[in-house]
C-alpha positions as CSV (number, residue, x, y, z in Angstrom):
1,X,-40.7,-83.9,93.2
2,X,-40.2,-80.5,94.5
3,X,-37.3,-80.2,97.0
4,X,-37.2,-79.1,100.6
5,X,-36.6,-75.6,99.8
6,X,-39.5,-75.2,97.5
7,X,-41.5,-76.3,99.9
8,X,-40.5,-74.3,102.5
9,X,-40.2,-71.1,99.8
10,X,-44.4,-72.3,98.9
11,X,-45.1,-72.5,102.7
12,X,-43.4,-68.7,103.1
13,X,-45.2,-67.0,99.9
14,X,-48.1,-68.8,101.2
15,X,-48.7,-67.2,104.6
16,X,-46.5,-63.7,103.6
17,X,-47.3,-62.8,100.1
18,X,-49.9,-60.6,100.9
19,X,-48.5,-58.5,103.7
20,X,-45.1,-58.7,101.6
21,X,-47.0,-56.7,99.3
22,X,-48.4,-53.9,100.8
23,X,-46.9,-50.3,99.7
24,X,-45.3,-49.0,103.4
25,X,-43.9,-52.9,103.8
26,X,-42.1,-52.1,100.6
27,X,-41.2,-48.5,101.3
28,X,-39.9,-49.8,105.0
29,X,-38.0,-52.6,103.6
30,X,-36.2,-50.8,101.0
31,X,-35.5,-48.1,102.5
32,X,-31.7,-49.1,103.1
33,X,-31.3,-49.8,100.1
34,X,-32.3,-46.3,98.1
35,X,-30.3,-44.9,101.3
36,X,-26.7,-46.4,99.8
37,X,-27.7,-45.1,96.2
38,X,-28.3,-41.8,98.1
39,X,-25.3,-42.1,99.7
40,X,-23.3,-43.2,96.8
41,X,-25.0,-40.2,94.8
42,X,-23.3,-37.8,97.7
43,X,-20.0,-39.0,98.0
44,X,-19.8,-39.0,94.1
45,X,-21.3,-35.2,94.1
46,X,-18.7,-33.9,97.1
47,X,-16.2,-35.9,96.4
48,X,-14.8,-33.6,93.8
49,X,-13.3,-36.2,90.9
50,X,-14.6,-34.2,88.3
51,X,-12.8,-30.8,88.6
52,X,-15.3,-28.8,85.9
53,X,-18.3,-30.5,87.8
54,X,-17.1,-29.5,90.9
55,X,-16.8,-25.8,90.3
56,X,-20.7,-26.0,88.1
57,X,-22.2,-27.7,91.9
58,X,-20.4,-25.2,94.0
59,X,-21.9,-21.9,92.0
60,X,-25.0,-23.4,90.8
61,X,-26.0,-26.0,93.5
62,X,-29.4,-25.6,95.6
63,X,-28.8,-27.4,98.9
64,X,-33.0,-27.8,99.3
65,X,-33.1,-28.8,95.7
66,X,-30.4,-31.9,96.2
67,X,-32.2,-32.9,99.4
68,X,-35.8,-33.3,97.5
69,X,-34.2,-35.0,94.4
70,X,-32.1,-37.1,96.8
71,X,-35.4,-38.1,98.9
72,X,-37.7,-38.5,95.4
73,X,-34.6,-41.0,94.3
74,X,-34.7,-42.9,98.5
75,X,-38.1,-43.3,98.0
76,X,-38.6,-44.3,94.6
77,X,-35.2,-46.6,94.5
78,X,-37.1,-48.5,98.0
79,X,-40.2,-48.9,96.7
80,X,-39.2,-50.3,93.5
81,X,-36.4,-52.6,94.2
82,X,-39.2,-54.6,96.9
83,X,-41.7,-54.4,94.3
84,X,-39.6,-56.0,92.1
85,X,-38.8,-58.6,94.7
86,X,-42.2,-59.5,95.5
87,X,-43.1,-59.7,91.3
88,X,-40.1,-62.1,91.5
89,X,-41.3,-64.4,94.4
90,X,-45.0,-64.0,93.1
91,X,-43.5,-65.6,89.7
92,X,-41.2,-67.9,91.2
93,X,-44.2,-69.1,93.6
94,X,-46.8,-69.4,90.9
95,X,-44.4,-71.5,89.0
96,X,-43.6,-74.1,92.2
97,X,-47.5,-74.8,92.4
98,X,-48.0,-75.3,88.7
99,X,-45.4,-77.5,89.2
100,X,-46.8,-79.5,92.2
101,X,-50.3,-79.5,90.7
102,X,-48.8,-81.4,87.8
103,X,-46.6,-83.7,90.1
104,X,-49.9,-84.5,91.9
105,X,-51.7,-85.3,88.6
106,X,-49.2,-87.2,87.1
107,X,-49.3,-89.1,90.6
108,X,-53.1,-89.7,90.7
109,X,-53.4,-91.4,86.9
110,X,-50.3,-93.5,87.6
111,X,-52.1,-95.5,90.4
């Protein structure tokens, strides 16, 4: 017998999956979460802990060429951390009705 929470979790999948898993959803719902890599990737760049790496990014560093790599990694890091999410739930879901299906079989040729 599947428990509340599955049921409420096959309800959710149910009525979300598909706008869960279109592209901007993903890119808007991730987004914080490339941010804080981004934002780790800066404070580890300018926080000068590696003296030798330090001097190499102050005479060789292209400010325009951090931002785009920076933005590539955002967008990238937000799109597949949700799509991995969603593959996740999709797996999790499809599991929980092949589950139910059998419950309901098994329940139909005991009576």
């Amino acid at each position: 017998m599947l428990s509340k929470d599955e049921e409420n979790f096959l309800e959710y999948w149910k009525n979300n999956r598909e706008r869960e898993k279109k592209t901007f959803r993903q890119f808007a719902t991730g987004l914080p979460v490339g941010c804080v890599l981004a934002a780790a990737i800066l404070v580890s760049v300018f926080s000068g802990w590696d003296k030798r790496a330090d001097s190499d990014i102050n005479t060789s560093l292209n400010p325009s060429v951090l931002m785009i790599a920076l933005l590539i990694i955002v967008v990238f890091v937000a799109i597949f951390h949700k799509k991995h999410q969603w593959d996740q739930n999709e797996e999790q879901y499809q599991t929980l009705l092949r589950k139910k299906e059998k419950q309901e079989k098994n329940q139909t040729t005991q009576q």
